[in-house]
C-alpha positions in Angstrom: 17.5 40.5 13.7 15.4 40.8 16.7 12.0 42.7 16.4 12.0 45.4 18.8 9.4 45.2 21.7 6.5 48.2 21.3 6.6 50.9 23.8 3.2 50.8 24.1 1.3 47.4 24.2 -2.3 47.9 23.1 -4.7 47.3 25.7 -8.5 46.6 25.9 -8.8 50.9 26.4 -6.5 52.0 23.6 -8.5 49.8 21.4 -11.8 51.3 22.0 -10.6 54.8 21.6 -8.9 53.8 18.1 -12.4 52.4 17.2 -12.8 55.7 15.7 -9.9 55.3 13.0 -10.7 51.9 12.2 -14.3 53.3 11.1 -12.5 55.4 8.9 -10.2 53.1 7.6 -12.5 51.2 6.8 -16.2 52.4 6.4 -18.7 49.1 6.3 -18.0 49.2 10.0 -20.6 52.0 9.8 -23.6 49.3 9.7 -22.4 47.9 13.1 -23.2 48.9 16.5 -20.3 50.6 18.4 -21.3 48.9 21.2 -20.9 45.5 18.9 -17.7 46.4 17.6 -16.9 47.4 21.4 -18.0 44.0 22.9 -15.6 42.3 19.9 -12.5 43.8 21.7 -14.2 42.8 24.8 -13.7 39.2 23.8 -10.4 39.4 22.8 -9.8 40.9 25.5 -11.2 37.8 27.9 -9.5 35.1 25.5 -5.9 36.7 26.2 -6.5 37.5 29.9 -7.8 33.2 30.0 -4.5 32.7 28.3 -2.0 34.9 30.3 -3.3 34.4 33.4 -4.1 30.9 35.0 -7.7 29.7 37.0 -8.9 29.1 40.2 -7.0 25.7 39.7 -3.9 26.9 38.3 -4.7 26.1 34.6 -4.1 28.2 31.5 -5.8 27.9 28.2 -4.7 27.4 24.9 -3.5 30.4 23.0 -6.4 32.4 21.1 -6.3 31.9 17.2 -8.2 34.4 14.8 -11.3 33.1 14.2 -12.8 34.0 10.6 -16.0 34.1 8.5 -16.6 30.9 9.2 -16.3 30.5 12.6 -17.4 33.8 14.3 -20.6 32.9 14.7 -22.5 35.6 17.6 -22.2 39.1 18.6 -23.9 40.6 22.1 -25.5 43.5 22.1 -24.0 45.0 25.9 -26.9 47.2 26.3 -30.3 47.4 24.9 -33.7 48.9 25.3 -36.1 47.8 27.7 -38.6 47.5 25.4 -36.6 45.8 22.4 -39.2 42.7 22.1 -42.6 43.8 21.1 -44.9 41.0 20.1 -43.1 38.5 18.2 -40.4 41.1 17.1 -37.2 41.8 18.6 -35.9 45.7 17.8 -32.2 45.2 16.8 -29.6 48.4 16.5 -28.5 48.9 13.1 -30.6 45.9 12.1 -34.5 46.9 12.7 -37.2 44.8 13.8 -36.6 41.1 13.3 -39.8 38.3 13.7 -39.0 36.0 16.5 -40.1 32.6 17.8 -40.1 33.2 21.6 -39.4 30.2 23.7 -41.3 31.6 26.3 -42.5 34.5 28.1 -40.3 36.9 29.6 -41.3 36.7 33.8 -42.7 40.5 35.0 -40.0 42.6 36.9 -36.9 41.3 34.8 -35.0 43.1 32.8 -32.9 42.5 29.9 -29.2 43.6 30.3 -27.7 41.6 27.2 -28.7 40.0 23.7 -26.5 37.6 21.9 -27.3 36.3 17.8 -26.2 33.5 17.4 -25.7 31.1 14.4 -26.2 28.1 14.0 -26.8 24.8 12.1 -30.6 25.4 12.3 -30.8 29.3 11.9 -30.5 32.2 13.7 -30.9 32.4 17.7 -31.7 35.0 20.5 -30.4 34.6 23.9 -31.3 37.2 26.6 -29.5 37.9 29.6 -32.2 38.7 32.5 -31.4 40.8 35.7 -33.8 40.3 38.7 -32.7 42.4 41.7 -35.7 41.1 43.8 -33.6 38.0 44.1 -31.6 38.1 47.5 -28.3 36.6 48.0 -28.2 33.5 48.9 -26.4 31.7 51.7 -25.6 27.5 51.4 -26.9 26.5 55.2 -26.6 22.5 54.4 -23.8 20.9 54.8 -23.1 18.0 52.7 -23.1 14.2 54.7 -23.6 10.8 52.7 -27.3 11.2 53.4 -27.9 15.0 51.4 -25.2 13.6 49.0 -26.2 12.0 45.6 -23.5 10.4 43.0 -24.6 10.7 39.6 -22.1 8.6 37.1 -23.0 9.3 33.5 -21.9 6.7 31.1 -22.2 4.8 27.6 -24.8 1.9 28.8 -27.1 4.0 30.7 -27.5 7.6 30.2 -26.7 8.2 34.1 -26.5 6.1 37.2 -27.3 7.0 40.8 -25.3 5.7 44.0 -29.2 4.6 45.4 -29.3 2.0 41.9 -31.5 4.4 39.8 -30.7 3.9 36.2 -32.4 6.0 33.5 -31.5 4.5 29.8 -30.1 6.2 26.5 -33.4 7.1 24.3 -33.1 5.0 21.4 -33.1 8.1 19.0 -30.6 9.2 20.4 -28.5 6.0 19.2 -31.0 6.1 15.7 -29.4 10.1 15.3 -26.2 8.5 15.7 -25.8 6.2 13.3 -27.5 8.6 10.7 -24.6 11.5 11.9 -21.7 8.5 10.9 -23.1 8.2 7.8 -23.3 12.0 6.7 -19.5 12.1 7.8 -18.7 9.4 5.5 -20.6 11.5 2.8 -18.5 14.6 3.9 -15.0 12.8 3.9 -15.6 11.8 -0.2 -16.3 16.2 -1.2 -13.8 18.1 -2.6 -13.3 20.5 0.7 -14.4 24.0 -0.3 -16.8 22.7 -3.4 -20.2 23.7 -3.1 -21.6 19.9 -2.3 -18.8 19.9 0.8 -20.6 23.0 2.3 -23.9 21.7 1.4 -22.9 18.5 2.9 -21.1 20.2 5.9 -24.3 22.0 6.9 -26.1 18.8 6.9 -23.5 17.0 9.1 -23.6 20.4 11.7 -27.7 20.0 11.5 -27.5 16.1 12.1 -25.3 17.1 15.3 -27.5 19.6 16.6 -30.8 17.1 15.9 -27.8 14.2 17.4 -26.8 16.0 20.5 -28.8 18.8 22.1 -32.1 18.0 21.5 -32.6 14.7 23.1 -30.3 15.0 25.5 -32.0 18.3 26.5 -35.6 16.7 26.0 -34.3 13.8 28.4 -32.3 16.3 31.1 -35.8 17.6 31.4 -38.0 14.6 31.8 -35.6 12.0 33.1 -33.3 12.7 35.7 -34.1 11.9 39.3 -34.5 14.4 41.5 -32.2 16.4 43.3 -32.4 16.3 47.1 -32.4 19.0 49.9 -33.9 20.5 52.9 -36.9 21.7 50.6 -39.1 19.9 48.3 -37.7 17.3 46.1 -37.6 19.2 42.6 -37.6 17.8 39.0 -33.9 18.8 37.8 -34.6 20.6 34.5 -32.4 21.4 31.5 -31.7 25.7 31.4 -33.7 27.6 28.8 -33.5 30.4 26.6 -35.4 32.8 24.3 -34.7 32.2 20.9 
């Protein structure tokens, strides 16, 4: 028997407004944030629309699975105070004042729109969205010839290759972190999935992979690429950064 279609298809707006019976059906939702628990419907919301609706270059995405305990790992705060980071705290809603290791100073005249937690293999992480609206729009006035134009081929050998010969090499930690992430896998494969040694040994493996992957890479983005050419001043290409 076929399963009748609903009359009403729940949207992204019917959701919200039924935020308000979920609460009471269900009352730890209390200790979080509406604007949390708002911003989780927001994402469903976004994974649908990216799998209904196709890109720029006619691709769709896969469809979206539930995602639980285990792997729902950040929440964003869509608004927050101005002042939310005093000293080396951070003012959370319905959390309080958390210490903080800032990764750097936060430039005068920006202001912070979002903030993201995040988990991860090594803790817990702050990202901040910044707004400057000193920043005018900008207009691309170069047009690209085989003179402006640099070809960057990243490979296995050599971290990346230039079209002008200009090679820089894979750190040898990199390779070291390797080898010492192969080996933790091997360690993972022989637990009893579930048992408290496979989680102990899964965090290991997800630490490993985060030591493995974005730390040198990031440490050599910063201090080895060449340099990106233009109309201005050759500039050092440098890996993005957040607060955390």
């Amino acid at each position: 028997m076929p399963i009748p279609q609903l009359r009403d298809n729940p949207d992204y707006y019917s959701q919200k407004r039924d935020l308000v019976n979920t609460i009471d059906l269900f009352p730890d939702y209390k200790l979080i944030h509406s604007q949390v628990l708002q911003d989780c419907i927001k994402r469903v919301k976004l994974a649908f629309d990216r799998w209904f609706k196709a890109d720029k270059n006619g691709h769709k995405l896969g469809k979206p699975r539930f995602n639980g305990i285990g792997r729902y790992r950040s929440f964003t705060y869509p608004q927050i105070k101005l002042d939310c980071i005093q000293g080396n705290k951070i003012n959370l809603p319905k959390i309080g004042k958390v210490k903080l290791i800032q990764h750097g100073p936060i430039p005068e005249g920006l202001t912070i729109k979002t903030v993201t937690i995040s988990r991860k293999a090594g803790g817990y992480y702050v990202t901040l969205s910044l707004e400057d609206k000193s920043v005018p729009a900008l207009t691309t006035e170069v047009e690209p010839t085989l003179k402006n134009t640099l070809e960057i081929d990243m490979g296995l050998k050599e971290f990346l290759v230039t079209s002008e010969g200009e090679s820089v090499p894979i750190p040898h930690k990199y390779r070291k972190s390797q080898q010492r992430l192969k080996a933790l896998q091997k360690r993972l494969s022989r637990k009893n999935k579930g048992s408290k040694r496979w989680l102990k040994a899964l965090l290991a493996v997800a630490k490993q992979h985060k030591k493995a992957d974005a730390n040198p890479r990031r440490r050599q983005l910063a201090c080895g690429t060449p340099t990106k050419r233009g109309n201005a001043d050759q500039e050092r290409e440098r890996a993005p950064s957040s607060g955390r």
